[in-house]
C-alpha positions in Angstrom: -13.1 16.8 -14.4 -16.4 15.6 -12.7 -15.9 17.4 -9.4 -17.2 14.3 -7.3 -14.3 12.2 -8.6 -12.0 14.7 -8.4 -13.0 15.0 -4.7 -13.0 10.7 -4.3 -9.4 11.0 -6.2 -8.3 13.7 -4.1 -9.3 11.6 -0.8 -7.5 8.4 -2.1 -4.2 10.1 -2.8 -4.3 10.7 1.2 -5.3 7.0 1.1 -1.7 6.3 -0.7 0.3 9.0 0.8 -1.2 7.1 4.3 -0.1 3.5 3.1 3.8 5.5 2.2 3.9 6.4 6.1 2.8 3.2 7.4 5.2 1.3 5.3 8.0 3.9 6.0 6.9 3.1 9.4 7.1 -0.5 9.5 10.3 -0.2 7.6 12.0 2.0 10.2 10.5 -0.6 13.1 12.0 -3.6 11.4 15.4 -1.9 11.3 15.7 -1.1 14.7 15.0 -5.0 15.3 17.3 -5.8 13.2 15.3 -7.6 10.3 16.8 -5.2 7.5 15.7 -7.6 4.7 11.7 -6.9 6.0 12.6 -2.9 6.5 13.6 -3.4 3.1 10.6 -4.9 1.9 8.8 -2.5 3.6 10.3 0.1 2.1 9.7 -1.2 -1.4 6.5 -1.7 -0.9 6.4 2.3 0.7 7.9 2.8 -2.6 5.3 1.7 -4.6 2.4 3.4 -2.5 4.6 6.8 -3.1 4.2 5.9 -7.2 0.1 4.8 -6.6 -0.5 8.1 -4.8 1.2 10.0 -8.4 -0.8 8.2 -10.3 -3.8 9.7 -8.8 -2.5 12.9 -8.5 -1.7 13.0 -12.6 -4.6 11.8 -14.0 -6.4 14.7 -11.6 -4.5 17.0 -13.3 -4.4 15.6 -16.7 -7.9 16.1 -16.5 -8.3 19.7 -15.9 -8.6 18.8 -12.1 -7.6 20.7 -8.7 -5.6 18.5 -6.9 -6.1 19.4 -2.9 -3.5 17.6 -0.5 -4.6 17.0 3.2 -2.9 16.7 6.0 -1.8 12.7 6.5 -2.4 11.2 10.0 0.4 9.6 11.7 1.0 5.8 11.3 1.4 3.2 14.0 5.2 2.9 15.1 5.4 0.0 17.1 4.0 -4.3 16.5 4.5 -6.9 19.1 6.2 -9.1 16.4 7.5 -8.9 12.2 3.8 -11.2 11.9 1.7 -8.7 13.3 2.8 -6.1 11.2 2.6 -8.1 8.3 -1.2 -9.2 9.6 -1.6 -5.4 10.0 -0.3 -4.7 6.6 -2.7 -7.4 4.9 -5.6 -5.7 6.8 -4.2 -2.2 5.4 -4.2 -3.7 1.8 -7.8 -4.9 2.3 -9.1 -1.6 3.2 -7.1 0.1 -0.1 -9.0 -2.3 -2.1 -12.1 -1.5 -0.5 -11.8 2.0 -1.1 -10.5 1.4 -4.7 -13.6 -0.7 -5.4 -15.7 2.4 -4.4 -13.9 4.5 -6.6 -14.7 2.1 -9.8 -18.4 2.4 -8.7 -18.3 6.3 -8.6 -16.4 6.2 -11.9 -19.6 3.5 -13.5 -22.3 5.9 -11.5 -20.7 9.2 -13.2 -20.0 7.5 -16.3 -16.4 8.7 -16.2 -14.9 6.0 -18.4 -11.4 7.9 -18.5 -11.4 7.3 -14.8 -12.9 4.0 -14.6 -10.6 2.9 -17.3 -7.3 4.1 -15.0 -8.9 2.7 -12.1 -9.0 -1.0 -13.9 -5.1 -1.0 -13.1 -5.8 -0.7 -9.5 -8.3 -3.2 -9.3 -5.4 -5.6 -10.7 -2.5 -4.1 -8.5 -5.1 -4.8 -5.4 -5.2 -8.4 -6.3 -1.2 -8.7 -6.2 -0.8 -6.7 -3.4 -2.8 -8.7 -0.9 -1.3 -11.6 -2.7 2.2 -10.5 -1.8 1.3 -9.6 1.6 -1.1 -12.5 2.0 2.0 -14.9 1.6 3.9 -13.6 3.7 2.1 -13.7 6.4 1.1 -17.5 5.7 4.4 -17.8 6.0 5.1 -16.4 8.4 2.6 -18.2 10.5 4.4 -21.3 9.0 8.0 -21.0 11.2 5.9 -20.0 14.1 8.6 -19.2 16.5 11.4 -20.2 14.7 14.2 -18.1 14.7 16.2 -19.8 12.1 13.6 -19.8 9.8 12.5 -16.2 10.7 16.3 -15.3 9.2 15.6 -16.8 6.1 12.7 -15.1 5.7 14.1 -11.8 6.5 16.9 -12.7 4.1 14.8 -13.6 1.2 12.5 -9.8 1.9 15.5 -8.4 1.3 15.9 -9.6 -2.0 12.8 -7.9 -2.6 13.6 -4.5 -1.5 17.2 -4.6 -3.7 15.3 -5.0 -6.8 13.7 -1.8 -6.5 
């Protein structure tokens, strides 16, 4: 494997491993305010980070690559409200996409088409990710301070979180 991808690829499964804890983070904070159906969003979406950060880590190794895990840095634990930590998730997804965009640049500059070719699934999962999150928080910004309409919302996260 070209070693300057395997290095980039190495870096963005600390990237993913980084989005797992802040998710598992924000989970853990919406459960102790008692907004279980966003916890479990979170941790679907926690969930999926976990599966991003394999996906990395095989096709390093299916490649003939040294896969070199780094220590993760510790994510925030606390937001002033479920809005800012879905603003702060949205801003999270943005930076993923940036570095994923760099990636598919290395991959075109190395001429690592095996690599650029899995990285053409992340491009597309970057889209619906700041999509998803990207709703929310419109909607979010919607009720304002409503609290009725908060609880529905928290409701319908749930249903997100029990489907995976």
């Amino acid at each position: 494997m070209n070693k300057k991808i395997e290095k980039a690829f190495n870096d963005q499964i600390n990237e993913e491993l980084f989005s797992y804890y802040l998710y598992l983070s924000m989970s853990a904070w919406f459960s102790t305010k008692n907004f279980e159906g966003f916890a479990a969003w979170m941790k679907a979406q926690a969930k999926e980070e976990m599966v991003h950060a394999m996906k990395f880590f095989d096709h390093i190794q299916e490649r003939g690559g040294t896969v070199k895990l780094q220590p993760i840095k510790g994510p925030k634990t606390e937001w002033k409200s479920p809005l800012e930590a879905f603003q702060e998730s949205l801003k999270h997804e943005k930076h993923i996409t940036g570095c994923i965009e760099k990636l598919v640049k290395l991959s075109m500059a190395e001429n690592d088409f095996a690599s650029n070719s899995m990285l053409n699934w992340f491009i597309d999962e970057q889209v619906e990710e700041e999509a998803s999150v990207g709703l929310m928080v419109e909607h979010m910004k919607m009720v304002s301070d409503s609290t009725g309409a908060l609880f529905m919302m928290d409701r319908e996260a749930g249903k997100r979180g029990a489907a995976k």
